[in-house]
N, C-alpha and C positions, 0 to 999 in steps of 0.2 A: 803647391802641387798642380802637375797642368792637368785639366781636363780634357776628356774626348770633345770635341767641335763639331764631329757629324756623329750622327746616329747610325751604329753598326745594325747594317741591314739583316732579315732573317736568311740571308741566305749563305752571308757571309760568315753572319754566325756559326751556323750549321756545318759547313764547309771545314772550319776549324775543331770540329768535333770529331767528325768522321774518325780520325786517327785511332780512338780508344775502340778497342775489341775486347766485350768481357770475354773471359775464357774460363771455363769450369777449374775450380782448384785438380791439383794430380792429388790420386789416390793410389793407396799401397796395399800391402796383404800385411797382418798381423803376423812375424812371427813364431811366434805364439801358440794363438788358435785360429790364424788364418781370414779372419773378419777384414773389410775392407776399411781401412782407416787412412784419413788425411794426414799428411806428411806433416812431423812434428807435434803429433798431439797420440794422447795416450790410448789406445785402444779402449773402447766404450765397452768391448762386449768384456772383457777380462783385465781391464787394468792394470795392462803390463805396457811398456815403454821403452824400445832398444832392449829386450831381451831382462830387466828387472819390473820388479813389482812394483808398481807405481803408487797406486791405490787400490783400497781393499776393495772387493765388490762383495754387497751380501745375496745370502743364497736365496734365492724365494722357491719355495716347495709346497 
C-alpha cells in the first residue's frame, strides 16, 4: 500500500471539508393530528404512520 510522502497541511485539509453542509432534517404535519413529525418515522404524539395505526399510545390522565 503506498503511503502519503508529505504531510497534508491544515489548511489543505480544511479546504477539502468545506463541501459538507449540515442541513436540518425536513419536517411534515401528521395527518392525523397534525403534530410535526420527521419524514418517515411515526408520529410521536398519536402513533399513526401514512394514515394507519402504527403503535399504540397509552392514555395518561
Amino acid at each position: 500500500m503506498p503511503n502519503p510522502k508529505h504531510r497534508t497541511s491544515k489548511q489543505r485539509r480544511n479546504k477539502r471539508r468545506t463541501h459538507y453542509k449540515a442541513t436540518p432534517s425536513q419536517l411534515a404535519t401528521c395527518s392525523n393530528c397534525g403534530a410535526t413529525v420527521q419524514y418517515h418515522r411515526v408520529c410521536p404524539e398519536c402513533g399513526h404512520y401514512r394514515g394507519k395505526l402504527a403503535i399504540e399510545k397509552e392514555v395518561t390522565a
